[in-house]
C-alpha positions as CSV (number, residue, x, y, z in Angstrom):
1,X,106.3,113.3,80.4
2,X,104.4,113.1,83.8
3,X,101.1,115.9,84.0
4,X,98.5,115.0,86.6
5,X,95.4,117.6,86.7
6,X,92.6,117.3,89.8
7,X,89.5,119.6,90.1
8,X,89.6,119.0,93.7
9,X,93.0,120.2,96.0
10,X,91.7,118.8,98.7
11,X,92.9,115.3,98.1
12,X,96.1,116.7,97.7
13,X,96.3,118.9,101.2
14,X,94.4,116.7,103.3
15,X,96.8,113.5,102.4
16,X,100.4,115.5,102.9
17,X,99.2,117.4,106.2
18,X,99.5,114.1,107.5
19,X,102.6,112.2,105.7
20,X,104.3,115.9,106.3
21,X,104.0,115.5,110.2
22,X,104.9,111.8,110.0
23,X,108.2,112.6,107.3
24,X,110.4,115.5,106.3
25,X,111.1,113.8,102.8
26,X,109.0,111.3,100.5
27,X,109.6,110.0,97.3
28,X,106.6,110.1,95.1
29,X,106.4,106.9,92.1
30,X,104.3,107.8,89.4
31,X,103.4,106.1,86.4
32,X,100.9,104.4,84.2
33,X,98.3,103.4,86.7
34,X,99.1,106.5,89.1
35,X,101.0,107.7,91.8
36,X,101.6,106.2,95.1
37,X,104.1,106.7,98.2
38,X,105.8,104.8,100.9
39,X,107.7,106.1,103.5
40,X,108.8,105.6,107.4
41,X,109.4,108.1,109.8
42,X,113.1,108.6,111.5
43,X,111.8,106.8,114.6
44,X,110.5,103.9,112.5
45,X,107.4,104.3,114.5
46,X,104.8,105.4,111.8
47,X,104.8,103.3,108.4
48,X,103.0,105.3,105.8
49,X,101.6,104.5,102.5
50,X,99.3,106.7,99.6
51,X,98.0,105.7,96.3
52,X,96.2,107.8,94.2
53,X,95.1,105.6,90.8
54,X,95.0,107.5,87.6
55,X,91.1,106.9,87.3
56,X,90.9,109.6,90.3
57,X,92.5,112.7,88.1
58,X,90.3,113.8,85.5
59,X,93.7,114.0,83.2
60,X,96.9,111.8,83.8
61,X,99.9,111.4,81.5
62,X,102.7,109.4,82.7
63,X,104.7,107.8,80.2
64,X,107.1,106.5,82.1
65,X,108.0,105.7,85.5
66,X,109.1,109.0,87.5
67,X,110.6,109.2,91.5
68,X,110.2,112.8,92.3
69,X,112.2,113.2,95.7
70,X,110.5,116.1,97.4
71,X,110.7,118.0,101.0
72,X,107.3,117.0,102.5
73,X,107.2,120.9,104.6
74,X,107.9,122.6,101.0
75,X,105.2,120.8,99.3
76,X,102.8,121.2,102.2
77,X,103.5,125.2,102.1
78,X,102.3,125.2,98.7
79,X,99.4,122.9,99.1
80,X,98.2,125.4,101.5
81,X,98.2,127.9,99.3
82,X,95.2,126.1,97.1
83,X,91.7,127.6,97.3
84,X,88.4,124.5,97.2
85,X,87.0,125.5,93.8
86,X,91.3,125.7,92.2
87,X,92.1,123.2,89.7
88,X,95.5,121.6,90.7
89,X,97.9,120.4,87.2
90,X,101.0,118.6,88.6
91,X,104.1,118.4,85.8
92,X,107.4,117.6,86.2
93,X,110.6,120.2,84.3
94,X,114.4,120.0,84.9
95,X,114.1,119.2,88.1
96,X,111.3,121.0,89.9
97,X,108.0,119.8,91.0
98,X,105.4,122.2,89.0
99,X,102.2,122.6,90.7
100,X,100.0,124.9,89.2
101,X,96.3,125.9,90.9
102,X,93.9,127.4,88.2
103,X,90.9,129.7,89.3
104,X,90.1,133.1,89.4
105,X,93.7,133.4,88.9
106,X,96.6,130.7,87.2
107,X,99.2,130.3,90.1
108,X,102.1,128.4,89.6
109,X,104.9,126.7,91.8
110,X,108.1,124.8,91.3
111,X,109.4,123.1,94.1
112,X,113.3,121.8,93.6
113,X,113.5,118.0,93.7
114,X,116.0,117.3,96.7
115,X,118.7,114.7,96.5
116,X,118.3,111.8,98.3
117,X,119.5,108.3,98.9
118,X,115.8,106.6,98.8
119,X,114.9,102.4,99.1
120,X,111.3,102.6,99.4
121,X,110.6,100.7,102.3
122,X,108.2,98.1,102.6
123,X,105.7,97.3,105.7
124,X,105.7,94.3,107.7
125,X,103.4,91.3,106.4
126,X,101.3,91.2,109.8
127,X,97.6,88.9,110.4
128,X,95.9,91.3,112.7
129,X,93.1,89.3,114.4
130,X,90.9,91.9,114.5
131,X,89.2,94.5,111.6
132,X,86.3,97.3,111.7
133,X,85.2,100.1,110.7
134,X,84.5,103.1,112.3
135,X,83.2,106.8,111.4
136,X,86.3,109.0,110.8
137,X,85.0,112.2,112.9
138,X,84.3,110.1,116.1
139,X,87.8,108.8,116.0
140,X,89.1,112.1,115.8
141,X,86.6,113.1,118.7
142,X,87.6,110.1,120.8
143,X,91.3,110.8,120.0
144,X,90.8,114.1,121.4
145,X,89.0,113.8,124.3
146,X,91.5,111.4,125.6
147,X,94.5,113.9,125.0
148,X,92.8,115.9,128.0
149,X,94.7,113.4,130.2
150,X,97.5,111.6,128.9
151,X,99.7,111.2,126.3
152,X,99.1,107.5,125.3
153,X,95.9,105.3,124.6
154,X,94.6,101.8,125.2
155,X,92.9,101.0,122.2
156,X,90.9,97.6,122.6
157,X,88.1,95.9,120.5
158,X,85.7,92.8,121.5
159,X,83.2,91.0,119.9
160,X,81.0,93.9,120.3
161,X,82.8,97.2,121.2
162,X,86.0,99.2,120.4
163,X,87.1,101.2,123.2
164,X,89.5,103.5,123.6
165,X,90.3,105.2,126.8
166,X,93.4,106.8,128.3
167,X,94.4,107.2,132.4
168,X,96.8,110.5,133.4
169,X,97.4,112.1,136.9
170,X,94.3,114.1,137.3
171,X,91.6,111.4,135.5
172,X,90.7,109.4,132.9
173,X,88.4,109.1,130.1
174,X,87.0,106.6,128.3
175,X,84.6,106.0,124.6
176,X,82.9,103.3,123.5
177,X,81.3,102.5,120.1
178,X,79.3,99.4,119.5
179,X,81.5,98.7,115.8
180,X,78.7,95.5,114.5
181,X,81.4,93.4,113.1
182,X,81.9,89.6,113.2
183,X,84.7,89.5,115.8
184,X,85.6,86.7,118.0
185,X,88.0,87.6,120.3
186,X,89.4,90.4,122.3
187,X,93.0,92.6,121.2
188,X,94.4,95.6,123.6
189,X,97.3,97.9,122.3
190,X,99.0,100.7,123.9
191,X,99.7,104.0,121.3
192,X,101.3,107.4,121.0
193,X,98.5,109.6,121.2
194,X,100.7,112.1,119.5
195,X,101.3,110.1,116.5
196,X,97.6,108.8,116.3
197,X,96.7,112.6,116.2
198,X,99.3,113.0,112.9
199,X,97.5,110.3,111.1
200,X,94.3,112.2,111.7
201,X,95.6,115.5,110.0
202,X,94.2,113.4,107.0
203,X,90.2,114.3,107.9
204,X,89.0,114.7,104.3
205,X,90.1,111.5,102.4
206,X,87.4,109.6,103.9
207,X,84.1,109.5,106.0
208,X,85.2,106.0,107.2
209,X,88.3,104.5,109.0
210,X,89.1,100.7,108.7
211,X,91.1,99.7,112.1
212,X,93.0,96.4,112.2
213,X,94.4,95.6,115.9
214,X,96.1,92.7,117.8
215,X,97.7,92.2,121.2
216,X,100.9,94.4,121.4
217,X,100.9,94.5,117.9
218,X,100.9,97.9,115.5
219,X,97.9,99.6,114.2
220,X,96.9,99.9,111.1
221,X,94.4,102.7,109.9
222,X,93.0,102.4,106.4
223,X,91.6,105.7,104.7
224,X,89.9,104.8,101.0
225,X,87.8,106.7,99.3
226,X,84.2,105.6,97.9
227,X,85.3,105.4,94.5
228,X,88.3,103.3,95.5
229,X,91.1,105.8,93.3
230,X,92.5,106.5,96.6
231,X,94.0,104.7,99.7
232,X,96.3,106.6,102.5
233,X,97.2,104.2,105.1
234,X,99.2,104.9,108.7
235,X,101.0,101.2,110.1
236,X,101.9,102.4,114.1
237,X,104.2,100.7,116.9
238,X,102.3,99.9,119.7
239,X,103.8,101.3,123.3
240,X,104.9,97.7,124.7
241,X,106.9,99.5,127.9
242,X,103.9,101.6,128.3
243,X,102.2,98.1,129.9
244,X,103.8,97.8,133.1
């Protein structure tokens, strides 16, 4: 038996508007301690991984270890479909993804589990020289003022700024934010601002973004929320051809 019941939707929506414009399919693992995810997108350009703990829901029943294949775009329709103040019950029946939102009225979904050959893959073990944090909104802001002008970004961090800017035909544009962290040298990658901007779909899992960067080497964005129940983390190829 597998029921998972959360007072806030939100989690839910904010989490699979991003992995459902990374991946068209995910395979969800639940049990005892909670529910987590790993996929890659058919590009293997975005790596993506979510954990939700059981501490998070206010009920969670799992007694024993599901994989509940689903169609990210199906289970994003319905997600939608959730008001702030529902109550969100996931269960599992004879096949079907149940997700029923409780408020003024009790709605209830089932979404068919799809078939799928599925090895969870797992992300490279990489030393990034580099780690900060920075304020989710202004990396959202900074990600979209570069978009006026091109469709990649230079992200680079020293030992006292991160700096993302962007060059394109007509101009180019360029933030800086003093980040405070012990950092001792300098690392300069090249990104898809398109896929950057997919990660960011995720806007209410956390006030804070934890960047890790290297020369030439793939970001990696940590979203985790104060309580620590939740983690949704992005793992991005840098643009190496993009350098020349």
């Amino acid at each position: 038996m597998f029921k998972a019941e959360l007072s806030d939707p939100n989690i839910l929506k904010t989490s699979f508007d991003a992995i459902s414009s990374i991946v068209d399919e995910v395979q969800i693992q639940t049990d005892s301690e909670g529910i987590r995810l790993d996929a890659l997108d058919r590009s293997h350009i975005t790596f993506v991984h979510l954990e939700l703990k059981a501490s998070l829901f206010d009920e969670y029943v799992c007694d024993e270890p599901e994989k509940i294949n689903i169609d990210t775009d199906e289970l994003m329709k319905v997600l939608k479909r959730s008001k702030s103040n529902d109550r969100v019950i996931m269960s599992l029946d004879e096949g079907n993804f149940i997700i029923t939102f409780e408020g003024e009225a009790k709605r209830t979904f089932k979404i068919r589990l799809i078939d799928m050959e599925y090895e969870a893959p797992s992300p490279p073990e990489l030393e990034h020289p580099t780690k900060f944090d920075i304020p989710f909104a202004l990396l959202k802001d900074s990600i979209q003022d570069m978009d006026i002008f091109s469709d990649k970004i230079a992200l680079i961090v020293d030992s006292e700024k991160f700096r993302a800017s962007a060059e394109g035909e007509f101009g180019d544009a360029n933030i800086e934010y003093l980040h405070g962290e012990k950092i001792d040298t300098e690392a300069k990658s090249i990104f898809s601002l398109e896929k950057i901007r997919e990660m960011l779909k995720a806007d209410k899992f956390s006030d804070v973004a934890t960047i890790k960067l290297g020369n030439d080497m793939p970001l990696h964005l940590s979203l985790k929320m104060v309580s620590e129940d939740g983690e949704l983390s992005f793992l991005l190829a840098p643009r190496i051809e993009a350098d020349d």
